[in-house]
C-alpha positions in Angstrom: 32.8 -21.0 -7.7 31.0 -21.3 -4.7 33.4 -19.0 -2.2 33.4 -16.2 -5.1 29.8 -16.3 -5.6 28.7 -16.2 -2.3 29.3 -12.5 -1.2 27.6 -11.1 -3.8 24.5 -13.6 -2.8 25.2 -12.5 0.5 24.3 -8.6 -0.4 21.4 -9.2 -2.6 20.0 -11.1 0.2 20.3 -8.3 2.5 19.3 -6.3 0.2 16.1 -8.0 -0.1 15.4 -8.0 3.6 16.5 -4.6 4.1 13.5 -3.9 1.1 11.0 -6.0 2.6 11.1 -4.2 6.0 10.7 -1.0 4.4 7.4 -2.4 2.8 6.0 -4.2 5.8 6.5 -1.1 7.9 4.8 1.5 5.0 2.5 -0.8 4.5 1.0 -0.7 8.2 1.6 3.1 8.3 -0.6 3.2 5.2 -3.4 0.7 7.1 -3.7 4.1 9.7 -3.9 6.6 6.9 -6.1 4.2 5.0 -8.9 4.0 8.4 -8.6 7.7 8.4 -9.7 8.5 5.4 -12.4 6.3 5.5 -13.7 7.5 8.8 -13.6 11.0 6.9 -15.2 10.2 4.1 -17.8 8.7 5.8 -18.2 11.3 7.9 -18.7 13.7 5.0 -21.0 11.5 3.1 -23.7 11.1 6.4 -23.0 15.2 6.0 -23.9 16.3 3.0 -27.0 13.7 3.0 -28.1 15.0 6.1 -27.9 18.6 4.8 -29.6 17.6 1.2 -32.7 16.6 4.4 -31.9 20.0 5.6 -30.2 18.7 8.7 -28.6 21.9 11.2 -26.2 19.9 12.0 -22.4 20.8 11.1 -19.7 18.7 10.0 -18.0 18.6 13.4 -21.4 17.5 15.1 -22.0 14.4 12.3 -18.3 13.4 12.5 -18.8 13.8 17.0 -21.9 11.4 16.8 -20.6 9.0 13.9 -17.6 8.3 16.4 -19.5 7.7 19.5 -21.4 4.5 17.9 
């Protein structure tokens, strides 16, 4: 029972691996994407309050300064 068994135990283990290495590495492509868009959003959000406050500023020159702090 054991020998017979044991192949088949054998690929759902690798199987498993193969599927948690797929997740680790999406998930820390995701962390990247995830910083991204929160930079941007922030970015947009100091923008459009500072245009309610009739800033001249444009989105490129918010998202410049919000980088350099």
């Amino acid at each position: 029972m054991y020998n017979k068994d044991m192949p088949k135990v054998l690929n759902v283990f690798n199987k498993i691996q193969y599927l948690r290495e797929r997740y680790y590495k999406a998930s820390v492509e995701k962390e990247s994407l995830i910083a991204l868009i929160s930079e941007t959003e922030v970015a947009e959000q100091v923008y459009n309050s500072n245009a309610i406050e009739s800033s001249t500023l444009t989105l490129e020159e918010t998202e410049k300064i919000l980088l350099q702090i």
